[in-house]
Structures are given as structure tokens and as C-alpha cells.
TORVO-674638 format. One line per field, with one value per atom (N, C-alpha, C): residue number from 1; atom name; y, x, z. Coordinates in pm, whole numbers, m for minus. Layout:
BEGIN
i: c(NUM  ...)
at: c(CA  ...)
yy: c(Y  ...)
xx: c(X  ...)
zz: c(Z  ...)
// end
This chain:
BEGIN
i: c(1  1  1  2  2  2  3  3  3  4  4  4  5  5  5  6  6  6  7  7  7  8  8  8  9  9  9  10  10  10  11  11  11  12  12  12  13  13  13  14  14  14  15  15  15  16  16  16  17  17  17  18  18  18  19  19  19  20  20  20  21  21  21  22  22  22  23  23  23  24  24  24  25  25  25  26  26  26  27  27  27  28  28  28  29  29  29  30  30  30  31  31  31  32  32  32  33  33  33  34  34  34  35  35  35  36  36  36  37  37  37  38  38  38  39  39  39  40  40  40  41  41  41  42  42  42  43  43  43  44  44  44  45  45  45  46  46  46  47  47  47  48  48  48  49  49  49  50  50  50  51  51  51  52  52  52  53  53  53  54  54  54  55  55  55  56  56  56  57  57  57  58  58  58  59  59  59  60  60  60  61  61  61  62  62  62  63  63  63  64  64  64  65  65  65  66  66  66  67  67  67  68  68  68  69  69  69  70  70  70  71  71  71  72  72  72  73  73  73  74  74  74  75  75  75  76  76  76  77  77  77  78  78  78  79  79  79  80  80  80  81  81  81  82  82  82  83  83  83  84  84  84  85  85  85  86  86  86  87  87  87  88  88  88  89  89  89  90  90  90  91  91  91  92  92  92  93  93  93  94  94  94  95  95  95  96  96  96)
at: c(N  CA  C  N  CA  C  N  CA  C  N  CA  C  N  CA  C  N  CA  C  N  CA  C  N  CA  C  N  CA  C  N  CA  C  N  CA  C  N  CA  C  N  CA  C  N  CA  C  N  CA  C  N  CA  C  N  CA  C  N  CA  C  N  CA  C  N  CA  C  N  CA  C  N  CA  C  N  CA  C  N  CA  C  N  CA  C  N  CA  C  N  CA  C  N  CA  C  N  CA  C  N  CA  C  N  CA  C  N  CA  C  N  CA  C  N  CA  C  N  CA  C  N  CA  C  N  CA  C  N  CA  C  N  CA  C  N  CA  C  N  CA  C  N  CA  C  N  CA  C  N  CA  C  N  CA  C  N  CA  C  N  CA  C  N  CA  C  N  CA  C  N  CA  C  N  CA  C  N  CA  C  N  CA  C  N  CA  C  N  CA  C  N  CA  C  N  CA  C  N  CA  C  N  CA  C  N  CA  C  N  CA  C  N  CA  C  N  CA  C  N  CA  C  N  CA  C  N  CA  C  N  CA  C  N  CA  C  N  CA  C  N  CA  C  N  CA  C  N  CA  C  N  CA  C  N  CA  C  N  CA  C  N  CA  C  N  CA  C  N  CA  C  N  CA  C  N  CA  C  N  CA  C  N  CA  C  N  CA  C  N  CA  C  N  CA  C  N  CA  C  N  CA  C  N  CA  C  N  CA  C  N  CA  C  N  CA  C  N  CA  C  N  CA  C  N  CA  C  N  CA  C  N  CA  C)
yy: c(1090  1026  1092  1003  1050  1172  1212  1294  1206  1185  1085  1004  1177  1134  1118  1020  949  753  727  566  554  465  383  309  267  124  7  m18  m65  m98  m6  1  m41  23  m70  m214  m265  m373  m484  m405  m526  m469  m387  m324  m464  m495  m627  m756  m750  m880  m892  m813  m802  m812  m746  m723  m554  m492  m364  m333  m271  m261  m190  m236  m197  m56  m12  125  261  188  213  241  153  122  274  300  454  564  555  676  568  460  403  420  362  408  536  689  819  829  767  779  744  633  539  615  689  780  929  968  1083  1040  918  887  803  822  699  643  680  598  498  500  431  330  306  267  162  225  106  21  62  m24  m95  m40  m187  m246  m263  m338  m438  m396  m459  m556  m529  m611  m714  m668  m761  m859  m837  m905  m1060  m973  m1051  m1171  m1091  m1217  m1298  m1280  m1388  m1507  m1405  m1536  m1572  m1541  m1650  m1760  m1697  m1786  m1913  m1883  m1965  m2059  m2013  m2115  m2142  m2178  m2232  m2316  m2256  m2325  m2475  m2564  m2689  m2753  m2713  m2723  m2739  m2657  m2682  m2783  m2871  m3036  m3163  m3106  m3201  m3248  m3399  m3410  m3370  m3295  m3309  m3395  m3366  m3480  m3556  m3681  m3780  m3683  m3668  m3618  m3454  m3404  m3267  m3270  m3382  m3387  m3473  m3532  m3607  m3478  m3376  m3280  m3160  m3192  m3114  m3171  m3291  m3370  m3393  m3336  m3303  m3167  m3231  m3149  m3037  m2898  m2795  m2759  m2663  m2608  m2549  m2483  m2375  m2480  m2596  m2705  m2797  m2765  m2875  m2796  m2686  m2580  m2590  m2629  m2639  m2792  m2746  m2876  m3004  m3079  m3197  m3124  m3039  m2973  m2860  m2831  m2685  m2541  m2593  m2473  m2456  m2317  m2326  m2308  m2415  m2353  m2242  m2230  m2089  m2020  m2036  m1973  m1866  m1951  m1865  m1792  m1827  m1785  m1669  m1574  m1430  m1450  m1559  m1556  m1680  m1707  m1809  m1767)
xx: c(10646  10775  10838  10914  10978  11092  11143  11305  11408  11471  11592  11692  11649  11727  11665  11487  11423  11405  11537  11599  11638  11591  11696  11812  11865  11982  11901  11735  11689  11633  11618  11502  11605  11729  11825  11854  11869  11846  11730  11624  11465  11486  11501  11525  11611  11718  11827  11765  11666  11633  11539  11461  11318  11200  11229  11095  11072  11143  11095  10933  10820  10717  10699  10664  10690  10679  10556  10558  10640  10782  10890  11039  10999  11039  11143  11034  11038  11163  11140  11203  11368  11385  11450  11595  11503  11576  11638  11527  11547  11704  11667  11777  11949  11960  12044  12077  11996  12026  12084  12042  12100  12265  12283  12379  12492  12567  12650  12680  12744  12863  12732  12642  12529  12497  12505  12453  12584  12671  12796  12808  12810  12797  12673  12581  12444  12461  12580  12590  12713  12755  12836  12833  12706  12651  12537  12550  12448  12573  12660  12773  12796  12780  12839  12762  12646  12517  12521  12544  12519  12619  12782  12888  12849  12802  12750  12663  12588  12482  12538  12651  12698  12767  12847  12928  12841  12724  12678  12569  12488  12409  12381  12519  12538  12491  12484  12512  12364  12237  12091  12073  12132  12074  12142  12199  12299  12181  12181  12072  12207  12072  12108  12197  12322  12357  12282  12321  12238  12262  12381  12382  12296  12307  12234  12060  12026  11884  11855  11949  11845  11892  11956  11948  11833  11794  11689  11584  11559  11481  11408  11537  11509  11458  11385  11294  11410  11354  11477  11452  11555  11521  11444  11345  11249  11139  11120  11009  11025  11150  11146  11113  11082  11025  10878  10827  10676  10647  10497  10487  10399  10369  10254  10164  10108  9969  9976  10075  10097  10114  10107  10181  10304  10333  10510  10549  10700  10776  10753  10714  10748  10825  10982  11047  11077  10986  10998  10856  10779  10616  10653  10721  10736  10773  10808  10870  10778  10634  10592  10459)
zz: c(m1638  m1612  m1491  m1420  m1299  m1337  m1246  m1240  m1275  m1320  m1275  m1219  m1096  m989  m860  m918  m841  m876  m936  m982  m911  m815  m721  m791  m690  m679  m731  m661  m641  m782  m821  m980  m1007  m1067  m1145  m1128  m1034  m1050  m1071  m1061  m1095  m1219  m1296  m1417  m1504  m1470  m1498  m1479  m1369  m1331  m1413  m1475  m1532  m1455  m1325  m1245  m1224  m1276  m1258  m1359  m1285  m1337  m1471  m1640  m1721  m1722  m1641  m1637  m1566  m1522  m1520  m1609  m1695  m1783  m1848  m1914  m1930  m1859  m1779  m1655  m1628  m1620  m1646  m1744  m1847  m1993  m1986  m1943  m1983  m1892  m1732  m1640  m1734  m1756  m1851  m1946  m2049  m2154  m2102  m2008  m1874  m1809  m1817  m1695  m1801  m1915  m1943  m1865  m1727  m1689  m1589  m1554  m1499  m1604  m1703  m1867  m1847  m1834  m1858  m1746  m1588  m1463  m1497  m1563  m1583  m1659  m1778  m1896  m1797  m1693  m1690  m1552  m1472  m1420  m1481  m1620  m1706  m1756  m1783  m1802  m1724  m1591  m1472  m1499  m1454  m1461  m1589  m1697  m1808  m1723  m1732  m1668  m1620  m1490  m1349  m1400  m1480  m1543  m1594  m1683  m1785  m1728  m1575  m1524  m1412  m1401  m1289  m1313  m1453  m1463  m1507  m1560  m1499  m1377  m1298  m1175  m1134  m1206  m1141  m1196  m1305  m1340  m1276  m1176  m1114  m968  m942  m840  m701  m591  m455  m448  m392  m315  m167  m136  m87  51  137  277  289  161  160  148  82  68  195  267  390  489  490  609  562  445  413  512  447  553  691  721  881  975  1102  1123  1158  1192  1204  1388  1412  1519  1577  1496  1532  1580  1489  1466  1563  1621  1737  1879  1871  1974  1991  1931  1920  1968  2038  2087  2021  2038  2019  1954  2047  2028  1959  1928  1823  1891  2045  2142  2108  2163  2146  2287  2283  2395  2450  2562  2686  2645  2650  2621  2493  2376  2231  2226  2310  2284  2198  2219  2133  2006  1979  1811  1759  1780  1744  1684)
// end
């Protein structure tokens, strides 16, 4: 098991998200059981997230609106830099 005070910011949060690697898991927990006041800021960004959840998730069964799905649609800027032949503009050659 790690030190404790080798938990990122980072682990804590894939930790919440449920992508921290189980075999983390562990060192995790121990950190959390080490740290109340760390234990309560993650209960209470677990909080957050249910709300957000609760008041938004309406909202993913709702279709696109019509002006947002036809600007999806469309070709973008980068795509209009490129040519016929799948050259790119001169000018972007470096970002292509």
C-alpha cells in the first residue's frame, strides 16, 4: 500500500467517478480513514454529483434540438482547411 500522502486530487476523484484502478482502492480508503476532513469534502462532492445528476438527468432524454443538430452537421473549420485531396492548407501544414 502507498503512503497517504501519495493520493492525489486526482485519485480522489476517479475514486468518485469509479475509475480509480481497484488496486487502489485500498490506499484510498486507508487515505480517507487518515484524513476525516478529506472523507467529508468527498462525501460532499458525492453529494454534489447525485444533485447534478438528479436535476439534469431529464434533460439526456430530451431530443437535440433541430438548429443544434443541423450545426452539428456541419463541416467545421479545421475540415474546411484540408483539401480535395487530403492535403492541408499551407498555412496549417503544422497542425495537420
Amino acid at each position: 500500500m502507498n503512503a497517504p500522502s501519495s493520493i492525489t486530487e486526482t485519485d480522489l476523484h476517479a475514486y468518485l467517478d469509479g475509475e480509480l484502478p481497484k488496486a487502489r482502492h485500498a490506499d484510498v480508503n486507508a487515505y480517507l480513514a487518515a484524513s476525516p476532513q478529506e472523507a467529508l469534502r468527498l462525501r460532499d462532492y458525492e453529494a454534489q454529483g447525485r444533485a447534478l445528476r438528479e436535476l439534469f438527468s431529464p434533460m439526456l432524454n430530451e431530443p437535440l434540438p433541430e438548429a443544434l443538430r443541423q450545426r452539428a452537421m456541419q463541416p467545421t473549420q479545421s475540415s474546411a482547411n484540408v483539401l480535395h485531396d487530403g492535403h492541408c492548407n499551407a498555412s496549417l501544414r503544422a497542425f495537420c
